[in-house]
Steps between C-alpha positions, in 0.01 A plus 500: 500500500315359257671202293333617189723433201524811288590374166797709404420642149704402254686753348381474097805456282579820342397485130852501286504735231612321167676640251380632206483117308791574215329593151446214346708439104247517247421219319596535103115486408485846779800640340360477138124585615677773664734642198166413218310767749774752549499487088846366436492304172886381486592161525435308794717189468760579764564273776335601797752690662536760191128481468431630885813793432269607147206529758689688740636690209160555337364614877771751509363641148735355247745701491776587239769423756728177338681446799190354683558105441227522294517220221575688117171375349307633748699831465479489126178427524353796678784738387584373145727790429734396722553198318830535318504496107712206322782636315394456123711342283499468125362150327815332331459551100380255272652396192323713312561819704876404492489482096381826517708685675753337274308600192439862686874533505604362152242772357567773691889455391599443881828274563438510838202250562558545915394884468201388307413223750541759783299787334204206445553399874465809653187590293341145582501619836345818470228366311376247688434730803 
């Protein structure tokens, strides 16, 4: 027998598969690059966590869905007829408009001055829309 000594091989470490490295966040400067080149014009000046759910939001196509956690002025924004209308409400009267509804009433032989004031109220309102 010969005393030669074999060098055992080595068995090579099998190679470990790594995960798939987690997405990194964007950055905000990615996020508004991104949102400038999808063609979103809204505002932008969300903290980062709203700004990466408009992105998401944008990515999904924008859609007309409210109960996305999308914040309003991004909403309003892209859809501005969802934005609700302010209830309008009649400017007080100045002291001349009060002398003549006074004067309106005194010539037009009314004694009640409150139907005159509600006759000029209701058509204030109708003209100004």
């Amino acid at each position: 027998m010969t005393t030669a000594t074999a060098k055992k091989a080595t068995p090579t470490k099998a190679t470990k598969k790594t995960p798939a490295e987690p997405a990194k966040p964007r950055t905000r400067r990615e996020a508004l690059e991104f949102l400038r080149a999808q063609g979103y014009t809204g505002p932008t000046s969300f903290t980062m966590t709203d700004l990466l759910l408009v992105c998401e939001w944008v990515e999904a196509g924008s859609p007309r869905d409210t109960s996305t956690g999308v914040p309003k002025g991004a909403l309003y924004a892209t859809h501005p007829d969802l934005r609700p209308q302010p209830a309008r409400k009649p400017r007080p009267l100045t002291k001349y408009q009060q002398g003549y509804q006074a004067a309106l009433a005194d010539v037009a032989g009314l004694s009640d001055l409150k139907a005159v004031q509600a006759w000029v109220a209701e058509n204030r309102v109708g003209a100004e829309s």
